[in-house]
N, C-alpha and C positions, 0 to 999 in steps of 0.2 A: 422065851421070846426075847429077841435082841434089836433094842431101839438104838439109836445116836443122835446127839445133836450139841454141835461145838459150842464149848463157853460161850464166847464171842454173841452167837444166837439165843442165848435165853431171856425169856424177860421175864422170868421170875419163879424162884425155887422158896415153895411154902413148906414150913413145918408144922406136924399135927402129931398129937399126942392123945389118944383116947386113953379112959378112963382105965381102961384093962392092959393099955401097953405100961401104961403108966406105975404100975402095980411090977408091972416086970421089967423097967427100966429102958423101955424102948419105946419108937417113934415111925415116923412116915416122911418120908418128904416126895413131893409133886415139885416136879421139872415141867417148864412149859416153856417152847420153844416162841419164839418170836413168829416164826412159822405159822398163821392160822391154821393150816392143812394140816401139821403135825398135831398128832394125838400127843395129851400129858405122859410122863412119864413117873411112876411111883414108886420107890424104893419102899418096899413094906417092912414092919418090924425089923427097924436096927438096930442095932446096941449104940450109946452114947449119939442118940440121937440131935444133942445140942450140939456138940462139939464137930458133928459131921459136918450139918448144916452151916454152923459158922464160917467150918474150913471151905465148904465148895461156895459161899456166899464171896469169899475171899477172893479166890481163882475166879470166880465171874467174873467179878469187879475187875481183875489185873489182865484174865483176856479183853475184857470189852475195853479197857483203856489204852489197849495197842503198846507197841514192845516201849519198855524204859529206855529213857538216853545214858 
């Protein structure tokens, strides 16, 4: 299944780590569009789960802030 939904549009990407990822070093993140109609979107079991989340926390924040001068 193939979802989309532009940086710019999210209002809020969680991190979850259950007890059994955790054991093997991965994680979850839910994507949710600003969209009420759009459904979440979940990345399941990734490796370096915190580090992902950081980086696309990043890229949200710098699409939603509109281009640098």
């Amino acid at each position: 299944e193939l979802r989309e939904c532009p940086l710019a549009r999210v209002r809020a990407a969680d991190l979850s780590v259950t007890w059994y990822q955790r054991i093997m070093r991965l994680g979850s993140i839910t994507v949710q569009s600003a969209d009420e109609n759009r459904l979440p979107v979940t990345w399941k079991h990734i490796k370096r789960p915190h580090e992902i989340h950081e980086r696309l926390l990043r890229a949200i924040s710098s699409a939603q802030s509109g281009p640098s001068a």
